[in-house]
Gaussian input, Z-matrix of N, CA and C with variables (Angstrom, degrees):
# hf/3-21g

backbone

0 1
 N
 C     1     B1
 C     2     B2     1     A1
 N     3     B3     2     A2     1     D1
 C     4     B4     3     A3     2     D2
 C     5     B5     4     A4     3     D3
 N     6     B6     5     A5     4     D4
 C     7     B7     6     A6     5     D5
 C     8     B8     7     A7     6     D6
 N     9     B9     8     A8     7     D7
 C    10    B10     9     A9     8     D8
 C    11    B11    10    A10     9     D9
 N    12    B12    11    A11    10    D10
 C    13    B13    12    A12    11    D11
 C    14    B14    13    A13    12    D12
 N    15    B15    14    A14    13    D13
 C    16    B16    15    A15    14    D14
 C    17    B17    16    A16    15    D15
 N    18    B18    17    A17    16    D16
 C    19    B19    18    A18    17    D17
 C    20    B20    19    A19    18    D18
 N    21    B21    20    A20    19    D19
 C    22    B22    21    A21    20    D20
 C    23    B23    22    A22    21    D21
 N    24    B24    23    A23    22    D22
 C    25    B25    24    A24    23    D23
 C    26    B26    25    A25    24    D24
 N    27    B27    26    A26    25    D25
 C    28    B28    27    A27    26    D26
 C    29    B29    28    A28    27    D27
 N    30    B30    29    A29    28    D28
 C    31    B31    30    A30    29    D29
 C    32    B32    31    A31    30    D30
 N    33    B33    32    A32    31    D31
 C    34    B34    33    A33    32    D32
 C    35    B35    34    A34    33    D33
 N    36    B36    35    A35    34    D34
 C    37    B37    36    A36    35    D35
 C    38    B38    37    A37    36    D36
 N    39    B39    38    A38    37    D37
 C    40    B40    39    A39    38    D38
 C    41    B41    40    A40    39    D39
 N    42    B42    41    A41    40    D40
 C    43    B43    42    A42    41    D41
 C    44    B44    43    A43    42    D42
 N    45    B45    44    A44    43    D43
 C    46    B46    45    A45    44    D44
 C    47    B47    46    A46    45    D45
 N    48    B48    47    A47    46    D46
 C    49    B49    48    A48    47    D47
 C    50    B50    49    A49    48    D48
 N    51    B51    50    A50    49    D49
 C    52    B52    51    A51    50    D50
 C    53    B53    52    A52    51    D51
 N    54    B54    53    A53    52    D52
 C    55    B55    54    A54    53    D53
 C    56    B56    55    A55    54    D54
 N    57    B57    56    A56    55    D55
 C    58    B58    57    A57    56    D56
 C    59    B59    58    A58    57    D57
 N    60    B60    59    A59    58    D58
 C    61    B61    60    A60    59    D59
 C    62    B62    61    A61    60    D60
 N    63    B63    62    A62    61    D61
 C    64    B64    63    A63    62    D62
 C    65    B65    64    A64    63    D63
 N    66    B66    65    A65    64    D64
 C    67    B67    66    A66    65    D65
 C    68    B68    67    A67    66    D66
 N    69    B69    68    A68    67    D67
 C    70    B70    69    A69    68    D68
 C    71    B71    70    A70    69    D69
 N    72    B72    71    A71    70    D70
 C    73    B73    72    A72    71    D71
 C    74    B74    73    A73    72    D72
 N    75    B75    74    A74    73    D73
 C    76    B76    75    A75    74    D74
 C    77    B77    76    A76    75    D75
 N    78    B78    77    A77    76    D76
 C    79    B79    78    A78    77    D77
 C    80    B80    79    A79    78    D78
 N    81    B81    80    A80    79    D79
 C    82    B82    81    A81    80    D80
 C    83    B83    82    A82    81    D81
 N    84    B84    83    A83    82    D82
 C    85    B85    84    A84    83    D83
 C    86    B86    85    A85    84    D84
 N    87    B87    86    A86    85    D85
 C    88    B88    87    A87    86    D86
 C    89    B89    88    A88    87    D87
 N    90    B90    89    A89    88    D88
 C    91    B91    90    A90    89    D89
 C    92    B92    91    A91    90    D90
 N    93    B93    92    A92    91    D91
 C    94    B94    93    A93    92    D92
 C    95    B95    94    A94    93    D93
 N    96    B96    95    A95    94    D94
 C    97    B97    96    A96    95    D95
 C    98    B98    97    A97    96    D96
 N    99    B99    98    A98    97    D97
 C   100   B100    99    A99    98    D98
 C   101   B101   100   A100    99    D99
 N   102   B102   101   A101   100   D100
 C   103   B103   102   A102   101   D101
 C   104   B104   103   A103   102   D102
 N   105   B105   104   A104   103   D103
 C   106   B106   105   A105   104   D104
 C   107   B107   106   A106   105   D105
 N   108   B108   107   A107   106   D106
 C   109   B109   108   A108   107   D107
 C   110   B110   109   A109   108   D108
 N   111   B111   110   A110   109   D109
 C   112   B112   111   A111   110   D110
 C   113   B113   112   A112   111   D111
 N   114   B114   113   A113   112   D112
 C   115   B115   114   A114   113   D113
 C   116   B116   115   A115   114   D114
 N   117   B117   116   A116   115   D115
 C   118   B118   117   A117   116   D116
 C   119   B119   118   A118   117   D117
 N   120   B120   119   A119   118   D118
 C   121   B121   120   A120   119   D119
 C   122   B122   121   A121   120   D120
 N   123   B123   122   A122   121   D121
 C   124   B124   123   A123   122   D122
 C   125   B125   124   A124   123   D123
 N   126   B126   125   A125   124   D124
 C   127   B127   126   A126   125   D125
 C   128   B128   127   A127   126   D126
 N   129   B129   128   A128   127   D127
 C   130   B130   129   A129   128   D128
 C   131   B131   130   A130   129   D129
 N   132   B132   131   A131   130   D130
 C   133   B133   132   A132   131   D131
 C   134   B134   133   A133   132   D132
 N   135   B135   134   A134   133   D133
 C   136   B136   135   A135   134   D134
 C   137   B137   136   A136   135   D135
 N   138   B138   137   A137   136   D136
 C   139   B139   138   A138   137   D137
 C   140   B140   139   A139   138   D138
 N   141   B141   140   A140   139   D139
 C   142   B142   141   A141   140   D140
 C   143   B143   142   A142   141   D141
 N   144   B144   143   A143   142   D142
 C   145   B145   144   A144   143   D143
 C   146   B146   145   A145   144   D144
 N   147   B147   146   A146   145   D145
 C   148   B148   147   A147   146   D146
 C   149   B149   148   A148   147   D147
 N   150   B150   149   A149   148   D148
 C   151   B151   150   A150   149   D149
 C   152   B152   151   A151   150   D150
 N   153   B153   152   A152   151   D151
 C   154   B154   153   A153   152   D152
 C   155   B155   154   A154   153   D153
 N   156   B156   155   A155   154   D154
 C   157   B157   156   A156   155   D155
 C   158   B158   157   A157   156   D156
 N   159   B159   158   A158   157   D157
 C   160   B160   159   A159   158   D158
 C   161   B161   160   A160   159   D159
 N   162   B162   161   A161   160   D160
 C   163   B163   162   A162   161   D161
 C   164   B164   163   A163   162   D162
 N   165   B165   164   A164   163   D163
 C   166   B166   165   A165   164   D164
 C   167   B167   166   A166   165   D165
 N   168   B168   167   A167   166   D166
 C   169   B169   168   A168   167   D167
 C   170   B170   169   A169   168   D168
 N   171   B171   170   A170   169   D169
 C   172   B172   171   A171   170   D170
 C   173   B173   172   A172   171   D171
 N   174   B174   173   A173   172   D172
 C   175   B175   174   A174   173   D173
 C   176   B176   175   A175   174   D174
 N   177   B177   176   A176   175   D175
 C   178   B178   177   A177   176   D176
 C   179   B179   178   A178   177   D177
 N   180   B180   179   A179   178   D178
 C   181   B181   180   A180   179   D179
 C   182   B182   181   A181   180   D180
 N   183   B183   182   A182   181   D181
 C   184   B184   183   A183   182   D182
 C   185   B185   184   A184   183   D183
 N   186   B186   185   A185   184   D184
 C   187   B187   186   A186   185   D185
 C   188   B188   187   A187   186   D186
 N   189   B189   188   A188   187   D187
 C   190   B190   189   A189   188   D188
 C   191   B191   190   A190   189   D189
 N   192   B192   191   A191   190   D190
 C   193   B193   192   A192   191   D191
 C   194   B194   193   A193   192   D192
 N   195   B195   194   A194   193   D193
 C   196   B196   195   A195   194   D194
 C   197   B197   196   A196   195   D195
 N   198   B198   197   A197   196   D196
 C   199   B199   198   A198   197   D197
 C   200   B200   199   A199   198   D198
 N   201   B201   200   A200   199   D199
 C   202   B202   201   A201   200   D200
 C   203   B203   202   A202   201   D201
 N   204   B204   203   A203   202   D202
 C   205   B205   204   A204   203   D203
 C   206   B206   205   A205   204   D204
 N   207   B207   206   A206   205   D205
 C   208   B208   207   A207   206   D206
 C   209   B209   208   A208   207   D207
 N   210   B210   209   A209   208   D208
 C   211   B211   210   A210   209   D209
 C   212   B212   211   A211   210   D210

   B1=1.4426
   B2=1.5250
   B3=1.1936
   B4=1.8214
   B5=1.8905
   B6=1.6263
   B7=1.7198
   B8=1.4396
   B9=1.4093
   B10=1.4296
   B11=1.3193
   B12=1.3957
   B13=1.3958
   B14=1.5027
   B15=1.0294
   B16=1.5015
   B17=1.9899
   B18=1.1929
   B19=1.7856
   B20=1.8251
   B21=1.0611
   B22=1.2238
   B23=1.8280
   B24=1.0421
   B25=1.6492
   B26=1.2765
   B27=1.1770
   B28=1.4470
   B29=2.0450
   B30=1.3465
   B31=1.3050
   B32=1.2132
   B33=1.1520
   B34=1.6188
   B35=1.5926
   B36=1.5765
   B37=1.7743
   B38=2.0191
   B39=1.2401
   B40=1.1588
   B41=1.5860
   B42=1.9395
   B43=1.7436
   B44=0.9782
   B45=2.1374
   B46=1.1365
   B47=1.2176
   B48=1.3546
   B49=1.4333
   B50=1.3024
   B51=1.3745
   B52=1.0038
   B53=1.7614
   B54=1.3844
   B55=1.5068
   B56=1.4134
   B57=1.6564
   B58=1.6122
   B59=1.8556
   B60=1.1999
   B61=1.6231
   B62=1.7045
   B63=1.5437
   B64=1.5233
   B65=1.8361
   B66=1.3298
   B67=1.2708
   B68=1.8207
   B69=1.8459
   B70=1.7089
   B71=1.7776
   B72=1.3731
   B73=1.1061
   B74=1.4692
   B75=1.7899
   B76=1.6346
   B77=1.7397
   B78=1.4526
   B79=0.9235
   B80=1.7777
   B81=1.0900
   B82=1.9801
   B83=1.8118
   B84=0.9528
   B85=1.4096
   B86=1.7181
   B87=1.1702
   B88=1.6220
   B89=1.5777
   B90=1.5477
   B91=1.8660
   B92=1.3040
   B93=1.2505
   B94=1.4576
   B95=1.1998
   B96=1.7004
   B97=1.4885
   B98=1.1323
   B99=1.4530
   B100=2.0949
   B101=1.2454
   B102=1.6466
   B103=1.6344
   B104=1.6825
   B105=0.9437
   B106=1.1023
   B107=1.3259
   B108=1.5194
   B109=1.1720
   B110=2.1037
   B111=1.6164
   B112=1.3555
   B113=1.8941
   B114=1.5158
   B115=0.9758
   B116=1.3187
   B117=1.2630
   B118=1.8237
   B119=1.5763
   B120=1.2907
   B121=1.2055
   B122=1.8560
   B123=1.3582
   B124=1.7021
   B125=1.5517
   B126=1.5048
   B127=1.2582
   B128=1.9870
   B129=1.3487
   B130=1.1269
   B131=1.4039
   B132=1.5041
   B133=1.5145
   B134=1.6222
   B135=1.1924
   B136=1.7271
   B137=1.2033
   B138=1.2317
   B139=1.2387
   B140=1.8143
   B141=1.7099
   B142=1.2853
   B143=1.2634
   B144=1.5360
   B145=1.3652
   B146=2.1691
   B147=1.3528
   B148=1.3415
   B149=2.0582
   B150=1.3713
   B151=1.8645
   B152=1.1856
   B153=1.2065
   B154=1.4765
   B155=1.6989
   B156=1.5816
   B157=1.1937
   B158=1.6698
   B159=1.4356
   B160=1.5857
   B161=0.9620
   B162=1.3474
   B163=1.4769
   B164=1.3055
   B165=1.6207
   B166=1.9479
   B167=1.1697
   B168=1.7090
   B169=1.5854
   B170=1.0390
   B171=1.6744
   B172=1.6397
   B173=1.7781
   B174=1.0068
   B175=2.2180
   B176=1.9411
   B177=1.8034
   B178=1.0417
   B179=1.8216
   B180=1.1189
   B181=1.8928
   B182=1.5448
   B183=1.3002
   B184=1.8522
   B185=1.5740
   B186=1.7680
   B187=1.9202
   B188=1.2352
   B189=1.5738
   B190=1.5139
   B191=1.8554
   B192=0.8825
   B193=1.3537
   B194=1.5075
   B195=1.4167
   B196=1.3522
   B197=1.5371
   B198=1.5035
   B199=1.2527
   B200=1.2331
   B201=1.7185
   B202=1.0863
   B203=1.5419
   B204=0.8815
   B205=1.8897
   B206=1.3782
   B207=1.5606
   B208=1.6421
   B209=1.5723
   B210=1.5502
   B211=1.2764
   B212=1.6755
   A1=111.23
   A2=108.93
   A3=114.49
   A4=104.87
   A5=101.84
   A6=99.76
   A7=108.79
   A8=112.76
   A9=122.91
   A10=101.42
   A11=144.53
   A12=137.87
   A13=108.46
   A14=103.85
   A15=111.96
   A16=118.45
   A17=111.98
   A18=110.89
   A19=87.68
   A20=128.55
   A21=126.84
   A22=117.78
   A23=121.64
   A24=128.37
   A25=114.63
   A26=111.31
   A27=117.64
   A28=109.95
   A29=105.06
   A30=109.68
   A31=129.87
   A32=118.32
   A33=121.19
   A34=106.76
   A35=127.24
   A36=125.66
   A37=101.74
   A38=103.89
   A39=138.03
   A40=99.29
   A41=87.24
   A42=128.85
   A43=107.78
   A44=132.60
   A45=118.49
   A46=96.60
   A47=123.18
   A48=112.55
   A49=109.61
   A50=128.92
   A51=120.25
   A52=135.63
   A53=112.57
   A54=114.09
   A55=109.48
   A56=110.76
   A57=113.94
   A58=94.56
   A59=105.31
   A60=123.60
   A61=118.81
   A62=98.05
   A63=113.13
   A64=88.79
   A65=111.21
   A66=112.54
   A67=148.73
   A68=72.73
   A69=89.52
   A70=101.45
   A71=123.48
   A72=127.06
   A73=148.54
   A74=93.67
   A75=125.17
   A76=78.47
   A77=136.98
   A78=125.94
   A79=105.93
   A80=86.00
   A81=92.33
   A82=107.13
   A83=117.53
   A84=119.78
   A85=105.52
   A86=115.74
   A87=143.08
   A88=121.30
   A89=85.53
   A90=73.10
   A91=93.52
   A92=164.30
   A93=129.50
   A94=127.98
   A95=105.79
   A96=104.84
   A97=120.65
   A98=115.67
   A99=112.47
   A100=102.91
   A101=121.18
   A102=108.10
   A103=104.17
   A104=115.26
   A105=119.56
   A106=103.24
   A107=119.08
   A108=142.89
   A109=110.84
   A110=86.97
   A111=115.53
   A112=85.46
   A113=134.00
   A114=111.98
   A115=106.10
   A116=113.35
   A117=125.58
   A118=109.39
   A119=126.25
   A120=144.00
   A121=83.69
   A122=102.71
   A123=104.78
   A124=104.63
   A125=98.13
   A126=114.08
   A127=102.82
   A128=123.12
   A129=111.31
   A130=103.68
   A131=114.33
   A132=110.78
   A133=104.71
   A134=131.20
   A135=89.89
   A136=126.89
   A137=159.63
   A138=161.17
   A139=117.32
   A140=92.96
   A141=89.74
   A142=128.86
   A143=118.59
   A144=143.44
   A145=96.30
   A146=102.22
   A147=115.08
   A148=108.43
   A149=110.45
   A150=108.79
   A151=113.44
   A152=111.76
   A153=119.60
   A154=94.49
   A155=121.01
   A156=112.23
   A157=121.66
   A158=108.77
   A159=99.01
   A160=117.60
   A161=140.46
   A162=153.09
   A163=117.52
   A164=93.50
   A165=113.27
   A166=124.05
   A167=107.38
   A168=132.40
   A169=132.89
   A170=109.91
   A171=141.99
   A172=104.18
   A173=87.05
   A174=103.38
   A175=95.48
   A176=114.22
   A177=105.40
   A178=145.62
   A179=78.77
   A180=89.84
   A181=93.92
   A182=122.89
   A183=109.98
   A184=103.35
   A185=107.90
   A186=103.84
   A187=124.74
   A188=120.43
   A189=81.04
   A190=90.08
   A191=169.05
   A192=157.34
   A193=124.37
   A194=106.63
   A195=148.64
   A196=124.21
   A197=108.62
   A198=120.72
   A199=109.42
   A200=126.83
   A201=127.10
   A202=104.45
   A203=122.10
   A204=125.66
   A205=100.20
   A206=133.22
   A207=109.53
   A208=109.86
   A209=101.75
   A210=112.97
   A211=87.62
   D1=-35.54
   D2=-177.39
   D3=-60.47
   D4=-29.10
   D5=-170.06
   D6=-80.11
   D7=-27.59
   D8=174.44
   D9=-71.91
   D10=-72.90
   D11=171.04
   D12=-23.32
   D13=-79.50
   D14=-171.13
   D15=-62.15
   D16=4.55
   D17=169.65
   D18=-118.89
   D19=-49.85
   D20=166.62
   D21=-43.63
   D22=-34.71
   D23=163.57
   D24=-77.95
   D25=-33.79
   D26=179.95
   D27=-65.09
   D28=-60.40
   D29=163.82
   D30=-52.62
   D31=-45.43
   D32=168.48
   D33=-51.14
   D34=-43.84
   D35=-161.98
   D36=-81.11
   D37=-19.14
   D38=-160.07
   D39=-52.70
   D40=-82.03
   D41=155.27
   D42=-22.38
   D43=-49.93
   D44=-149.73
   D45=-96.90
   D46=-44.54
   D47=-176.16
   D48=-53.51
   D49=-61.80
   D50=177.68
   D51=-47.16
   D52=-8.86
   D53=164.45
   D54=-91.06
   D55=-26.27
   D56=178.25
   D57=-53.55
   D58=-71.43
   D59=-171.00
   D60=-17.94
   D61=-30.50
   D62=-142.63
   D63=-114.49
   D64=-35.67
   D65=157.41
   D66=-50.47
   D67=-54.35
   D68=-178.76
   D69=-89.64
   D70=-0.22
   D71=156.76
   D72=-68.37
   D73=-21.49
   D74=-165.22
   D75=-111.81
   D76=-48.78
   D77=-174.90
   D78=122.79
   D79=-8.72
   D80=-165.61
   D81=-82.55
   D82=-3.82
   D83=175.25
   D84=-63.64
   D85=139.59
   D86=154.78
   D87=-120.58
   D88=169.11
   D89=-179.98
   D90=-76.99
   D91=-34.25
   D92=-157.07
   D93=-80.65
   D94=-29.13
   D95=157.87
   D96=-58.06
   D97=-31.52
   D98=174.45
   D99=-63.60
   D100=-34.09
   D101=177.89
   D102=-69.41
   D103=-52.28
   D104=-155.98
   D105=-43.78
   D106=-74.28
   D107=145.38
   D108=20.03
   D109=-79.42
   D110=-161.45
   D111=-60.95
   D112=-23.54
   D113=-152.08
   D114=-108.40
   D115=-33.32
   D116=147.01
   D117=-23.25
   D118=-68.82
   D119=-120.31
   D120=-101.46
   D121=-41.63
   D122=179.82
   D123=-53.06
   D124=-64.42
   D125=-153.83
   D126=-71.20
   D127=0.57
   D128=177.58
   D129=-95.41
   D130=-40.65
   D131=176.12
   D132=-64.82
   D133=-47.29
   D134=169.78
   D135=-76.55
   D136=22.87
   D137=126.68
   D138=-48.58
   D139=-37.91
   D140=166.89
   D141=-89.60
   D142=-7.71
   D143=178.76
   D144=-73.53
   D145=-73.50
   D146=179.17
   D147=-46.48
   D148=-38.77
   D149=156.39
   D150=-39.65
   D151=-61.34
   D152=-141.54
   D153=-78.38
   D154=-47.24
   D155=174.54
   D156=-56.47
   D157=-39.52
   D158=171.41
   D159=-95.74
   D160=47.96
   D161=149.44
   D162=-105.17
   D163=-17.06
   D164=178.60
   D165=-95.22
   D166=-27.46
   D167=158.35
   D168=-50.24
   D169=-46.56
   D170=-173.14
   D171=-81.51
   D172=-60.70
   D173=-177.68
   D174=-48.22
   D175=-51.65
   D176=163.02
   D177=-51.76
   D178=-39.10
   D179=-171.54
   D180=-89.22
   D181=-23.84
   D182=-168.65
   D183=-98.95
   D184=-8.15
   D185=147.77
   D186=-90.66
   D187=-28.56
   D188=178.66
   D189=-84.52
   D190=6.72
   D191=151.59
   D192=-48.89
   D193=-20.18
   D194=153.29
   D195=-53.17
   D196=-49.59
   D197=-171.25
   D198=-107.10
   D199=-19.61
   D200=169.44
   D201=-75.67
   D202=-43.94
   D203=168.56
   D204=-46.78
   D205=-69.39
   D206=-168.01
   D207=-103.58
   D208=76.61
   D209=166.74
   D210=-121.84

């Protein structure tokens, strides 16, 4: 789960620079789109942070639920 977080974060900062890039290049960037931007980009990496923990929660509780079954 940490490699998925972490290539999954990686792509998301990736994305952003790269729309910053393409912005402040054309000229059309402001600060609010950089806020804006910056606040998207937060709020997606924890969503993907908060995945990864309940995918880590679930995988947990539905093995040992697993192991309590073939006892």
């Amino acid at each position: 789960m940490k490699r998925l977080f972490t290539i999954s974060t990686w792509m998301v900062i990736s994305t952003y620079l790269f729309l910053l890039m393409i912005g402040w290049f054309r000229g059309t960037l402001s600060s609010r789109a950089i806020v804006f931007m910056t606040v998207i980009t937060v709020l997606i990496i924890a969503i993907l942070y908060g995945l990864t923990k309940l995918i880590r929660y679930v995988d947990r509780k539905l093995y040992k639920e697993l192991k309590r079954m073939m006892k």
